[in-house]
C-alpha positions, -999 to +999 in steps of 0.1 A: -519-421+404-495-388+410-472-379+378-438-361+386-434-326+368-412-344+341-442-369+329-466-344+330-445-319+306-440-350+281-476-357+278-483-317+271-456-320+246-466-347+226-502-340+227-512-376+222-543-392+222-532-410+253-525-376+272-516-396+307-488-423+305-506-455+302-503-471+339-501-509+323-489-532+353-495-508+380-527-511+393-558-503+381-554-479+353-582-453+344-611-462+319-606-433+298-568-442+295-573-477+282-599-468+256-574-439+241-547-471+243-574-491+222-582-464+196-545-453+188-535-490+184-569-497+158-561-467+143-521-477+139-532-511+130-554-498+101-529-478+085-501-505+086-531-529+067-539-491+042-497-490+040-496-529+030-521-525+004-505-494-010-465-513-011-489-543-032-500-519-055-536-527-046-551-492-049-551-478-089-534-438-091-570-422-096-582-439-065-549-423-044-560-387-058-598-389-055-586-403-018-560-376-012-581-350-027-609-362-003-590-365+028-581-327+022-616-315+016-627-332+047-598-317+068-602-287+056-640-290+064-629-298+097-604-274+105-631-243+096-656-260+119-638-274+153-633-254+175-607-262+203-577-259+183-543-248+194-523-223+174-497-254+168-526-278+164-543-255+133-510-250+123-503-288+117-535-300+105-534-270+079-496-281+068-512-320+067-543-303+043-515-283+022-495-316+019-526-336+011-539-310-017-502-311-033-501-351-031-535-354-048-522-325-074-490-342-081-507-377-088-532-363-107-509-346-133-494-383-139-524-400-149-525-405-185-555-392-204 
């Protein structure tokens, strides 16, 4: 399958998992491309279930910051060891820890003793 200059450019861009447009309905597409298809729609379709419980109220305010709080640890965890990042990439996934470690802060200092 060729990609005109224009595809190509979006795909760098956007830096998806799915780094190829997804060739669905014209021909055979590539192995590698369906499986990155699969994982960003489980992926998407676990955090609309993780949004639905949060909207209920299912998850109690200390389970959100121990969560937050651990989601940051383990990014920041994985920032210091991957290798392979971009400048924009570290960039991001430090802003995401930053936002995560001032979430978890923020809920924190609203739970009641």
């Amino acid at each position: 399958m060729r990609r005109n200059s224009s595809q190509s450019r979006t795909s760098e861009r956007l830096g998806l998992l799915a780094s190829e447009p997804l060739p669905f309905g014209r021909g055979d597409p590539a192995p590698h491309v369906v499986e990155r298809a699969a994982v960003v729609a489980v992926i998407g379709g676990l955090a609309l279930v993780l949004g639905a419980v949060l909207w209920r109220g299912g998850i109690g305010l200390q389970a959100l910051v121990a969560g937050n709080a651990l989601t940051a640890i383990a990014g920041l965890v994985w920032l210091g060891l991957a290798s392979g990042f971009s400048a924009a990439g570290a960039a991001l996934a430090a802003v995401t820890v930053a936002g995560l470690v001032g979430l978890a802060a923020a809920q924190a200092a609203t739970l009641r003793p």
